[in-house]
PDB file of N, CA, C and O in Angstrom:
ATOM      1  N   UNK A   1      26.521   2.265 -66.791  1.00  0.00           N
ATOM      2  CA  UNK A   1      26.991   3.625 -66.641  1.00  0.00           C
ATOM      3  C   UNK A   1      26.652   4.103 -65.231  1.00  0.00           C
ATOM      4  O   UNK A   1      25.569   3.899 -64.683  1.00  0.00           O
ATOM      5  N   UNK A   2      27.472   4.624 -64.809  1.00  0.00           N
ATOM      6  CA  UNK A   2      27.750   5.273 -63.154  1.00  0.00           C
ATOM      7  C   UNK A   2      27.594   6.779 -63.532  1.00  0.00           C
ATOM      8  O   UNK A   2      28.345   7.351 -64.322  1.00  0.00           O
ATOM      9  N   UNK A   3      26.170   7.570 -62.660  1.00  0.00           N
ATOM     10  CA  UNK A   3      26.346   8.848 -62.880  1.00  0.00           C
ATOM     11  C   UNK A   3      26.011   9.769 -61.430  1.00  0.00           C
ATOM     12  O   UNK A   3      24.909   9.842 -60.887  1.00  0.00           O
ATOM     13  N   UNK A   4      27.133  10.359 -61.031  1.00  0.00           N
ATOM     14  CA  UNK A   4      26.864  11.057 -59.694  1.00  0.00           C
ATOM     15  C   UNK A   4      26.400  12.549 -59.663  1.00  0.00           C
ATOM     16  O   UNK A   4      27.167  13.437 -60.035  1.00  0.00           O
ATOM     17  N   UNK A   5      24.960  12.853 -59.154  1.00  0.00           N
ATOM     18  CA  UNK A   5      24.333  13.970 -58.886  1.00  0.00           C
ATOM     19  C   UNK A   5      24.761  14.679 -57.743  1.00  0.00           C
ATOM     20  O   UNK A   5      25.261  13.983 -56.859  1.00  0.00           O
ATOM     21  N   UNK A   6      24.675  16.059 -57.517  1.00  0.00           N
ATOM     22  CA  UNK A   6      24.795  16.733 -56.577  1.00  0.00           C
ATOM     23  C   UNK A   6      23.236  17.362 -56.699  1.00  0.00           C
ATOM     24  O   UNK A   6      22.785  17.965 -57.673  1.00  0.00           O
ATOM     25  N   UNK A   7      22.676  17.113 -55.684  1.00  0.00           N
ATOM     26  CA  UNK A   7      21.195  17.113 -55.214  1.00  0.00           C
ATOM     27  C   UNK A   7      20.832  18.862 -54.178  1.00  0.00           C
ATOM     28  O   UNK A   7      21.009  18.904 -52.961  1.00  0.00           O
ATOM     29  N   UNK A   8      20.371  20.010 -54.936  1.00  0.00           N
ATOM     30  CA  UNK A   8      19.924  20.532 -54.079  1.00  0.00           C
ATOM     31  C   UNK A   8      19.107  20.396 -52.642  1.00  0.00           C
ATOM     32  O   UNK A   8      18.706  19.232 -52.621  1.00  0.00           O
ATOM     33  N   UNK A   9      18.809  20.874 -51.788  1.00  0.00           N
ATOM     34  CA  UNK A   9      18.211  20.326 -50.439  1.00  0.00           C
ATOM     35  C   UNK A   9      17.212  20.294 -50.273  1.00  0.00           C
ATOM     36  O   UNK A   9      16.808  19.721 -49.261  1.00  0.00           O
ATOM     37  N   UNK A  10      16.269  20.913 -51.212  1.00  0.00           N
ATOM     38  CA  UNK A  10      15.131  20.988 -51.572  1.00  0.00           C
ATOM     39  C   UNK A  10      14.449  19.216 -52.062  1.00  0.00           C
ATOM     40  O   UNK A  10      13.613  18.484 -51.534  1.00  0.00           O
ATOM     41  N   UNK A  11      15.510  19.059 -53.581  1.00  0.00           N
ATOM     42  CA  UNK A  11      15.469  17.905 -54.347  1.00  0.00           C
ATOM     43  C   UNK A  11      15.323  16.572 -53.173  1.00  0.00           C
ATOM     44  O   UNK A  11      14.464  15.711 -52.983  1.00  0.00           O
ATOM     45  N   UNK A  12      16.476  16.873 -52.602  1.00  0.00           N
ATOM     46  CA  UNK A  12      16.976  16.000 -51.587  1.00  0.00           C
ATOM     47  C   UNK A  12      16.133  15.536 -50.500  1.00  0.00           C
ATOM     48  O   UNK A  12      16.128  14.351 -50.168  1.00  0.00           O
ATOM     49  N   UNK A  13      15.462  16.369 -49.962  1.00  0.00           N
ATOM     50  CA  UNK A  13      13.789  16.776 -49.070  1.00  0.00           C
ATOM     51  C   UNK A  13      12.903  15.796 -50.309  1.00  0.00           C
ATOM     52  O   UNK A  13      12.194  14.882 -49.888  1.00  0.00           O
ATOM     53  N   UNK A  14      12.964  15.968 -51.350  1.00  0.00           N
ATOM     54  CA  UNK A  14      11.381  15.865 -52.224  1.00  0.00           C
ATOM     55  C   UNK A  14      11.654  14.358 -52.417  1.00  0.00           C
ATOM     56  O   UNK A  14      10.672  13.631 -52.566  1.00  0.00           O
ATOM     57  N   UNK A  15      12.989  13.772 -52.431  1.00  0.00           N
ATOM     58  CA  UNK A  15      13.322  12.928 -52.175  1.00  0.00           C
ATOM     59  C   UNK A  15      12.792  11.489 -51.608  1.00  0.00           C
ATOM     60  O   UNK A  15      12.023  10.613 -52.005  1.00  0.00           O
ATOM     61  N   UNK A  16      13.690  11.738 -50.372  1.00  0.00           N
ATOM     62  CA  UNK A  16      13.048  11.562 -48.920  1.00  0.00           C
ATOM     63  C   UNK A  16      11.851  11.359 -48.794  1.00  0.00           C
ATOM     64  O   UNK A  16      11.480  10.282 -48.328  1.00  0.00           O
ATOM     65  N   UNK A  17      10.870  12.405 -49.201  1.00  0.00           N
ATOM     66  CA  UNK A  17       9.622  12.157 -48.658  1.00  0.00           C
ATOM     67  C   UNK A  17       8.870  10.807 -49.171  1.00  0.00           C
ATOM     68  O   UNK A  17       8.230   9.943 -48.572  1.00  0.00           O
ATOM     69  N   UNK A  18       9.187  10.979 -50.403  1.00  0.00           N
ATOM     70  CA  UNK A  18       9.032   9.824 -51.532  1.00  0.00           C
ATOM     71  C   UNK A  18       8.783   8.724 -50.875  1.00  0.00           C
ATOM     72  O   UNK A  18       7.755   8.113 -50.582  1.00  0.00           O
ATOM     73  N   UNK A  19      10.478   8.500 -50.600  1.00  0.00           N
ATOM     74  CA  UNK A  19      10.633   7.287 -50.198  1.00  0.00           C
ATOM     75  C   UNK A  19      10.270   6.814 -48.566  1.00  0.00           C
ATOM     76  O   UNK A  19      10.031   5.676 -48.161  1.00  0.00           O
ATOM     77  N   UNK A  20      10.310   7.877 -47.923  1.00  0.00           N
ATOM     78  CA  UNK A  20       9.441   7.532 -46.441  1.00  0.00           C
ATOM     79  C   UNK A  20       8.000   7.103 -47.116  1.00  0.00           C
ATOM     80  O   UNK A  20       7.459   6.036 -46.826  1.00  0.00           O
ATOM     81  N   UNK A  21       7.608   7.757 -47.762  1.00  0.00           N
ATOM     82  CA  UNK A  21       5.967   7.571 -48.307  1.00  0.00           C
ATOM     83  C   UNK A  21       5.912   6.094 -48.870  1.00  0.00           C
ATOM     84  O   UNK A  21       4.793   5.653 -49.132  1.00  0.00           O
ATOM     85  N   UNK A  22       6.914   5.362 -49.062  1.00  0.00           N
ATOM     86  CA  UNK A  22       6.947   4.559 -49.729  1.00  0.00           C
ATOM     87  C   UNK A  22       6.678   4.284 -50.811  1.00  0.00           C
ATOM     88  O   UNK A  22       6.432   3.094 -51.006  1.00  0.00           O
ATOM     89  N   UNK A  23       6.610   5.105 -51.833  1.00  0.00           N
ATOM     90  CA  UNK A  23       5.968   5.195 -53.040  1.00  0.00           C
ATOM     91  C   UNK A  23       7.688   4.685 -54.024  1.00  0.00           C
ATOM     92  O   UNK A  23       7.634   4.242 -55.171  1.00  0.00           O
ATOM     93  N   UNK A  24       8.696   4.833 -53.457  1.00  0.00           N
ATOM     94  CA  UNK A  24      10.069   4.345 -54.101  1.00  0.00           C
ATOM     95  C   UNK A  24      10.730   3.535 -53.128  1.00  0.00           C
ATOM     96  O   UNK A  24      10.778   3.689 -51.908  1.00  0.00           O
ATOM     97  N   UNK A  25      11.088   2.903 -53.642  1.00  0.00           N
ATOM     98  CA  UNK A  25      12.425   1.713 -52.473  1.00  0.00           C
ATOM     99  C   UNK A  25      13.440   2.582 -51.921  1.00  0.00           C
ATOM    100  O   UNK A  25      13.753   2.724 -50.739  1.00  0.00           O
ATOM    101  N   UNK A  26      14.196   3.490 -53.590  1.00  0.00           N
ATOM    102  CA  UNK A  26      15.195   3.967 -53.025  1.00  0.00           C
ATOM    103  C   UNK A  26      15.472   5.232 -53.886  1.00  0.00           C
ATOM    104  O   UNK A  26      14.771   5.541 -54.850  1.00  0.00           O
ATOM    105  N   UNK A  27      16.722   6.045 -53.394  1.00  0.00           N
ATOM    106  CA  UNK A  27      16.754   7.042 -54.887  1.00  0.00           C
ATOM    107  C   UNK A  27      16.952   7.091 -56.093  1.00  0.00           C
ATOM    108  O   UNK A  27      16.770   8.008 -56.894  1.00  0.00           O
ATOM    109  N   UNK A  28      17.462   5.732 -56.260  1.00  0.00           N
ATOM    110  CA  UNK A  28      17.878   5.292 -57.442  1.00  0.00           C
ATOM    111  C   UNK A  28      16.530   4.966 -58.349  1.00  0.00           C
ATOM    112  O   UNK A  28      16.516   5.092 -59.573  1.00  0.00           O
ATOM    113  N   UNK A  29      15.570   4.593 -57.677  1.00  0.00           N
ATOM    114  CA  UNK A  29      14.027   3.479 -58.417  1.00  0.00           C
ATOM    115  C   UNK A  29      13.321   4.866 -58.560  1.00  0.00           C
ATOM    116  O   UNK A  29      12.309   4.889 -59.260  1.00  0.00           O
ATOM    117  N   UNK A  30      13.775   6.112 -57.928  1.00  0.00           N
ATOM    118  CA  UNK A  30      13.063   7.671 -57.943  1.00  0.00           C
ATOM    119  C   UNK A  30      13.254   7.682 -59.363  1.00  0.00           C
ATOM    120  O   UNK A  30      12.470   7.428 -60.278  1.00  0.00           O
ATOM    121  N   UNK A  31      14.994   8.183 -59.355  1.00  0.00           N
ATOM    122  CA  UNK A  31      15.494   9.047 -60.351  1.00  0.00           C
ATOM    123  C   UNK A  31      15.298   7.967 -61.905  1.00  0.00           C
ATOM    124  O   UNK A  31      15.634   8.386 -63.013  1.00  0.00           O
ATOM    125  N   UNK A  32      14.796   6.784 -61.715  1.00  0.00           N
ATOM    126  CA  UNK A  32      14.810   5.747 -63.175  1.00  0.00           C
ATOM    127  C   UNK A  32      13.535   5.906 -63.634  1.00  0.00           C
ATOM    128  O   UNK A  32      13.235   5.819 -64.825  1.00  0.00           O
ATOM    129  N   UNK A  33      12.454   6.228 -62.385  1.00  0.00           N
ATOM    130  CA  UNK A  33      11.478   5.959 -62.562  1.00  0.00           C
ATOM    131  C   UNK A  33      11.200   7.929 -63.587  1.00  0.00           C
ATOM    132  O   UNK A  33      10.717   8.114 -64.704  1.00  0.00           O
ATOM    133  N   UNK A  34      11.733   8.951 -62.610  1.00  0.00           N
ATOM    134  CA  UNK A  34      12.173  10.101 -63.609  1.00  0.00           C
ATOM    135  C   UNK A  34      12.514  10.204 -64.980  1.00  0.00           C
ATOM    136  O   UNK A  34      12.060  11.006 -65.796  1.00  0.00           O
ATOM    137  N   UNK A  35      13.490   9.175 -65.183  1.00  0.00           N
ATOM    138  CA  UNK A  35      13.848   9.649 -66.525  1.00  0.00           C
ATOM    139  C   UNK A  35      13.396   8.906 -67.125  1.00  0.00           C
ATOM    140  O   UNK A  35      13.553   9.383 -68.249  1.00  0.00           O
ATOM    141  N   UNK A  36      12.723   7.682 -67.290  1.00  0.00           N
ATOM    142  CA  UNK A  36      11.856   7.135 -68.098  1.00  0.00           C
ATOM    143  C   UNK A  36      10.713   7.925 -68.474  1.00  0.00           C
ATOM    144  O   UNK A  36      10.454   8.240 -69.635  1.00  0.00           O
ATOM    145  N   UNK A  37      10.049   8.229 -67.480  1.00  0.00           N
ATOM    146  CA  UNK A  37       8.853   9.484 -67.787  1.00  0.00           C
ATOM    147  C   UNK A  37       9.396  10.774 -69.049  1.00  0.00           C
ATOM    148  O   UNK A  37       8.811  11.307 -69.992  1.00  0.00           O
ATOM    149  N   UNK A  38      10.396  10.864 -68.637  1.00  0.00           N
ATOM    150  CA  UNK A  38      10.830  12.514 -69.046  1.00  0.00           C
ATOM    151  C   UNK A  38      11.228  11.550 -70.729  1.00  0.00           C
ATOM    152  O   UNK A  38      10.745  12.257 -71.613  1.00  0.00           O
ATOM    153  N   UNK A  39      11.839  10.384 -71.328  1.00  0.00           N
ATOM    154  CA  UNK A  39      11.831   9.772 -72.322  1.00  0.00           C
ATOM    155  C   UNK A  39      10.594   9.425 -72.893  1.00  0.00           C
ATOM    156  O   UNK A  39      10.294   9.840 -74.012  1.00  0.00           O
ATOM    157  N   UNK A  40       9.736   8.598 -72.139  1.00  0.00           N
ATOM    158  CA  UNK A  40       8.462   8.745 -72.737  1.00  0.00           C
ATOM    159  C   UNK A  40       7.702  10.262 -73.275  1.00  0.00           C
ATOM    160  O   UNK A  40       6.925  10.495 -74.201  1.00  0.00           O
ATOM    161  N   UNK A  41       8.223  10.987 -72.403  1.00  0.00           N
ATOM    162  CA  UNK A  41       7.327  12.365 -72.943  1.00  0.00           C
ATOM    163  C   UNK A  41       8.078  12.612 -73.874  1.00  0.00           C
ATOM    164  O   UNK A  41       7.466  12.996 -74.871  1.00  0.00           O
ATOM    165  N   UNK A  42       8.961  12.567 -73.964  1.00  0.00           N
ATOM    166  CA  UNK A  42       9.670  13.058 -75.269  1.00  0.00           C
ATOM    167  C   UNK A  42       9.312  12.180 -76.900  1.00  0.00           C
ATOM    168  O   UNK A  42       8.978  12.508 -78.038  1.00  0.00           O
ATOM    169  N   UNK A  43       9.602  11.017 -76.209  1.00  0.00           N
ATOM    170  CA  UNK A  43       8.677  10.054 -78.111  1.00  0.00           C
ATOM    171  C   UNK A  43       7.246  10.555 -78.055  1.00  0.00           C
ATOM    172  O   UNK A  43       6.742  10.735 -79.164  1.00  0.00           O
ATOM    173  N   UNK A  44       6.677  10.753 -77.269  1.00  0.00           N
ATOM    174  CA  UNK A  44       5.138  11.524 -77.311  1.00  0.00           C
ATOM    175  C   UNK A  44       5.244  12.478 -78.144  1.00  0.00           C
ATOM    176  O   UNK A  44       4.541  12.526 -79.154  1.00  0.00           O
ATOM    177  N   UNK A  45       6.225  13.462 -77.817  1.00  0.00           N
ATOM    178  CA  UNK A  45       6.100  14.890 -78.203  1.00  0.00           C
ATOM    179  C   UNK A  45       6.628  14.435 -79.667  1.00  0.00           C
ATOM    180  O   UNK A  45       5.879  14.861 -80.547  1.00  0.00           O
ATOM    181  N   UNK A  46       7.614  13.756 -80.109  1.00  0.00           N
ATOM    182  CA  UNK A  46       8.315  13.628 -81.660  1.00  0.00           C
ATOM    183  C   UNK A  46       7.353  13.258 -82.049  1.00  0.00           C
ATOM    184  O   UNK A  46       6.916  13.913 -82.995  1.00  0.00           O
ATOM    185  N   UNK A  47       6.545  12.121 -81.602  1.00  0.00           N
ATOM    186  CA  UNK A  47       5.162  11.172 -82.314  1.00  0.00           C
ATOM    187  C   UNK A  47       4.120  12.252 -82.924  1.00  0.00           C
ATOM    188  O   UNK A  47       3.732  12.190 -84.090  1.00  0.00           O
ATOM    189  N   UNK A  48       3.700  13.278 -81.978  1.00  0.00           N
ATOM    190  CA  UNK A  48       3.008  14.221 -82.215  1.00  0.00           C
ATOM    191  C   UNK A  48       3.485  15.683 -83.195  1.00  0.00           C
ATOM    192  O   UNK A  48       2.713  16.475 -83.734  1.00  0.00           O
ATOM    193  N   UNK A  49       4.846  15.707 -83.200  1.00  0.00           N
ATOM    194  CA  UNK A  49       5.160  16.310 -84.394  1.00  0.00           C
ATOM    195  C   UNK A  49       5.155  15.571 -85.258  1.00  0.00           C
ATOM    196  O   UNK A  49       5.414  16.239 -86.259  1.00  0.00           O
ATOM    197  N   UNK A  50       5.033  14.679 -85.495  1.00  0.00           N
ATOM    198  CA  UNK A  50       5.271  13.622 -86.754  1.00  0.00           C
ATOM    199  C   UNK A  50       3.690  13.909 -87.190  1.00  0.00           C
ATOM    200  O   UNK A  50       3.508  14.573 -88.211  1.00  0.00           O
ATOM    201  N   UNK A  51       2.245  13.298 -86.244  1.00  0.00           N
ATOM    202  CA  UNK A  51       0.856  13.410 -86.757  1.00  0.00           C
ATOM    203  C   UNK A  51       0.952  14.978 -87.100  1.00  0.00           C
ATOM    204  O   UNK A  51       0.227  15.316 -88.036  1.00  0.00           O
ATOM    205  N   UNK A  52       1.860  16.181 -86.399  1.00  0.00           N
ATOM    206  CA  UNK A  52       1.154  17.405 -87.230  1.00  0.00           C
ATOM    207  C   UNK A  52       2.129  17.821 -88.239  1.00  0.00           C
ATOM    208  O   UNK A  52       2.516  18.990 -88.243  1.00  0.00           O
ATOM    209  N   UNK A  53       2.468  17.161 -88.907  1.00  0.00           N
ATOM    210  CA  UNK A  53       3.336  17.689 -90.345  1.00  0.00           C
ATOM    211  C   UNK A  53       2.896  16.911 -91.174  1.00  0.00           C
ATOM    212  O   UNK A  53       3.016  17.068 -92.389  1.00  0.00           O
ATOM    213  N   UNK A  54       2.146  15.667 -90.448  1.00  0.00           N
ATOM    214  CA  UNK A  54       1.380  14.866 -92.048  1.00  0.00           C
ATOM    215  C   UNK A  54       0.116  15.629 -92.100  1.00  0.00           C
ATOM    216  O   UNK A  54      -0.604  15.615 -93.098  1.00  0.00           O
ATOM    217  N   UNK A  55      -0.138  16.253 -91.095  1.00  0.00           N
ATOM    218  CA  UNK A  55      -1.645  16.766 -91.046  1.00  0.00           C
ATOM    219  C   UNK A  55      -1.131  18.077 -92.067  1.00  0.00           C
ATOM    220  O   UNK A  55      -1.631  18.223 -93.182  1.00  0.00           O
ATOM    221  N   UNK A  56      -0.162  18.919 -91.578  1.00  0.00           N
ATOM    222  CA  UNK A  56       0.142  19.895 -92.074  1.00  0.00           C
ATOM    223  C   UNK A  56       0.441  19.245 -93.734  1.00  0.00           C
ATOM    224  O   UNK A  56      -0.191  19.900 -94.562  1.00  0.00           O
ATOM    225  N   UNK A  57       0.837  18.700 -94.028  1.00  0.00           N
ATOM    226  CA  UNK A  57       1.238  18.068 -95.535  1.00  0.00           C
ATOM    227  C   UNK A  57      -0.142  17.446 -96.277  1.00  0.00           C
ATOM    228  O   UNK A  57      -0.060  17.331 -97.500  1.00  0.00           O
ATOM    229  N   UNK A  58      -1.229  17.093 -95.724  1.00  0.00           N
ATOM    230  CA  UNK A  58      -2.220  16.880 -96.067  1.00  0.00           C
ATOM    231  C   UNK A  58      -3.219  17.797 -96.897  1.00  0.00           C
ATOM    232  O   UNK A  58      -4.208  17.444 -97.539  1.00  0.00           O
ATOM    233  N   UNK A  59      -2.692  19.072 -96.710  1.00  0.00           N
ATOM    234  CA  UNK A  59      -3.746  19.589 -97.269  1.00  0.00           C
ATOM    235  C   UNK A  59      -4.373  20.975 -96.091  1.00  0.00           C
ATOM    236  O   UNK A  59      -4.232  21.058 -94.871  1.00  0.00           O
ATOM    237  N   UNK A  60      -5.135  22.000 -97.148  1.00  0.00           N
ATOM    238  CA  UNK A  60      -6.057  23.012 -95.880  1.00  0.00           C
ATOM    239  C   UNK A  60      -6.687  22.506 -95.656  1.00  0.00           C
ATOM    240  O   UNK A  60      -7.251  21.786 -96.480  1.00  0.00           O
ATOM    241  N   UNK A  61      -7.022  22.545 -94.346  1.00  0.00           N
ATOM    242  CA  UNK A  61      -7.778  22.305 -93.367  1.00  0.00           C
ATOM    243  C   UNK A  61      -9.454  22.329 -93.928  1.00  0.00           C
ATOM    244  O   UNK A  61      -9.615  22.871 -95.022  1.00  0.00           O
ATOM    245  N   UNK A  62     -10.478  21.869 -93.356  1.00  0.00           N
ATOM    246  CA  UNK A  62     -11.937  22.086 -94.239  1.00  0.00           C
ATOM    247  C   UNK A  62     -12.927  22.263 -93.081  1.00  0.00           C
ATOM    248  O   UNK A  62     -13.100  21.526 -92.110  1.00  0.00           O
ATOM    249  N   UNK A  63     -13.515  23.367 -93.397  1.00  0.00           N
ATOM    250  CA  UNK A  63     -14.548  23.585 -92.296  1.00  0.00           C
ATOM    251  C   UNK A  63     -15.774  22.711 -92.826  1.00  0.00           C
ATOM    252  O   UNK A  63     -16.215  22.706 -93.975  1.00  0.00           O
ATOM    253  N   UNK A  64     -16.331  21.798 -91.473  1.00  0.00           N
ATOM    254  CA  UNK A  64     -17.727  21.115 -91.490  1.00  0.00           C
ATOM    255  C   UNK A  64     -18.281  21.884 -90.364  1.00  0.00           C
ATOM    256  O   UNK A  64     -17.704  22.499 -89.467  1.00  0.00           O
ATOM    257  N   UNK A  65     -19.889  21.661 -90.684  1.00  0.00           N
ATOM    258  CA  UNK A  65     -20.870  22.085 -89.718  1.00  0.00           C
ATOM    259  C   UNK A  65     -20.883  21.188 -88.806  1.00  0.00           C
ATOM    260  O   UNK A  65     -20.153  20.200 -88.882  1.00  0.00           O
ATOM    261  N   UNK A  66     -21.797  21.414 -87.707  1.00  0.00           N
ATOM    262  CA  UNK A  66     -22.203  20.403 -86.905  1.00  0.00           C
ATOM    263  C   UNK A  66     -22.791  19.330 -87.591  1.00  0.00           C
ATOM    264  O   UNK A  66     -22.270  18.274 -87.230  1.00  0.00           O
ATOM    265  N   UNK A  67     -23.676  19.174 -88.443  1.00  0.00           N
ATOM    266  CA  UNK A  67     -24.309  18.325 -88.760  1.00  0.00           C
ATOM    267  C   UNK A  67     -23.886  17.638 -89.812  1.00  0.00           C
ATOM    268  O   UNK A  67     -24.774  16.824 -90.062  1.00  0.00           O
ATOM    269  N   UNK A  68     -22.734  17.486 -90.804  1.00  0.00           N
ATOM    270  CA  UNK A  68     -21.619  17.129 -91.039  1.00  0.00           C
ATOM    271  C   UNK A  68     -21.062  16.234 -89.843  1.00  0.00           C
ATOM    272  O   UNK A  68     -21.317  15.062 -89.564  1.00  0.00           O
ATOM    273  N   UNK A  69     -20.427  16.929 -89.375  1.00  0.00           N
ATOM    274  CA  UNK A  69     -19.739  16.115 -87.987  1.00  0.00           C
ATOM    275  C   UNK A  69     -20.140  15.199 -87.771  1.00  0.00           C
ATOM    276  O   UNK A  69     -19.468  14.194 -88.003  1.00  0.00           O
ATOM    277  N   UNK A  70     -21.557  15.091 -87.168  1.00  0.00           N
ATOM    278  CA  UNK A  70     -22.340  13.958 -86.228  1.00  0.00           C
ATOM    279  C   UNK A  70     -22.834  12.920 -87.405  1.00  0.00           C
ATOM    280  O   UNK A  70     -23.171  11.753 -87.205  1.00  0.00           O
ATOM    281  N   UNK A  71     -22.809  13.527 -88.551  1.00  0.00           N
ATOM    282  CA  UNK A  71     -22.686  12.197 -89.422  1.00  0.00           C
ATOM    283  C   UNK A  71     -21.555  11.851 -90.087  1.00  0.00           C
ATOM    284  O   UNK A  71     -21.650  10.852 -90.799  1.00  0.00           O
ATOM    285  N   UNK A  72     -20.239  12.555 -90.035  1.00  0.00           N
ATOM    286  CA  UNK A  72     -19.322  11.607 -90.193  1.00  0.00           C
ATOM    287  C   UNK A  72     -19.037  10.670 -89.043  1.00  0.00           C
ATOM    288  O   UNK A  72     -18.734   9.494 -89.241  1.00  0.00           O
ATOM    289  N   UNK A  73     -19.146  11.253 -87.725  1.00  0.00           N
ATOM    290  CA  UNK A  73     -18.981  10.813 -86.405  1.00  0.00           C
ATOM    291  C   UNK A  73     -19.871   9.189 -86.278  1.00  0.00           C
ATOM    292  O   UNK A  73     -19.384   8.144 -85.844  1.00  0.00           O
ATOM    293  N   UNK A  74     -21.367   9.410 -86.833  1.00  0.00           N
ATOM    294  CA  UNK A  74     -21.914   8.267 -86.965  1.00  0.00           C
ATOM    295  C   UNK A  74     -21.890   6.821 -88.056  1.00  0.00           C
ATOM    296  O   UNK A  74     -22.187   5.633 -88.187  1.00  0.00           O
ATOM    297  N   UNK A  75     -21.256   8.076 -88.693  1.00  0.00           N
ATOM    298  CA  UNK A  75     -20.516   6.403 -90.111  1.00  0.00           C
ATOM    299  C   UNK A  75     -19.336   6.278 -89.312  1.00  0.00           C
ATOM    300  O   UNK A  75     -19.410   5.075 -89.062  1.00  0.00           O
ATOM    301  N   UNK A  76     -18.482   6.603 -88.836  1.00  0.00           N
ATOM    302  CA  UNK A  76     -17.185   6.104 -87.961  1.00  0.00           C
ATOM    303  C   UNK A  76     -17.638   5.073 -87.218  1.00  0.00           C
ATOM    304  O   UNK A  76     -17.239   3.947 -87.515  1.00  0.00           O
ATOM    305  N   UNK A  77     -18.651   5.262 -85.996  1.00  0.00           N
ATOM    306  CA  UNK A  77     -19.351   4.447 -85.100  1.00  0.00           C
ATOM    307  C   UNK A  77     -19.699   3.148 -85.561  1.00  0.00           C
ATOM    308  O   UNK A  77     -19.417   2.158 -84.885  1.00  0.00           O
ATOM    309  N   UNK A  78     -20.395   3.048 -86.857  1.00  0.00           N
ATOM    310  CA  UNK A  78     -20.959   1.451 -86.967  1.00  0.00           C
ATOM    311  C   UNK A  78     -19.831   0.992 -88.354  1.00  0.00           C
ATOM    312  O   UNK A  78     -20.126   0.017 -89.046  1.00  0.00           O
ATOM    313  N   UNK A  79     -18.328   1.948 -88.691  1.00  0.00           N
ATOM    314  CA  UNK A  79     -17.731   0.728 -89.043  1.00  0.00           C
ATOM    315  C   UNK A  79     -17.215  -0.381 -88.576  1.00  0.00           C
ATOM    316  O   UNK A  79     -16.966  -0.205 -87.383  1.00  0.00           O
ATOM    317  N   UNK A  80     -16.954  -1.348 -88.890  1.00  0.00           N
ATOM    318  CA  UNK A  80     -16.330  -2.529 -88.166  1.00  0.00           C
ATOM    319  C   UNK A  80     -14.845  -2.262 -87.757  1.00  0.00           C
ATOM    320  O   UNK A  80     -14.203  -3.127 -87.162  1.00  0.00           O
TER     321      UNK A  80
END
């Protein structure tokens, strides 16, 4: 798929610098390297609605003390 941007001058500048910096080959390895990020954040974000609707489906929430905590925290620690 072939997709042509029209690049504000700003974009176009932020660009550039990039790639003088050498941190990209070209604009193309910019803008892939962009939207992979912006895809990854996005299965992040679904992944994480997914852990809070089982959390939410789990049940109310339960208040522990501190000292609760640091011993569930410490049976966590020496399971295998």
């Amino acid at each position: 798929m072939q997709i042509q941007l029209e690049l504000s001058e700003r974009m176009s500048q932020a660009i550039a610098t990039q790639i003088k910096g050498g941190k990209f080959g070209t604009p193309e390895s910019l803008v892939l390297a962009a939207i992979g990020r912006y895809l990854d954040e996005q299965a992040e974000i679904a992944h994480t609605d997914v852990l809070i609707a089982e959390s939410d489906a789990s049940g109310p929430a339960v208040a522990i003390d501190k000292a609760e905590f640091d011993r569930l925290f410490a049976e966590a620690r020496i399971l295998p």
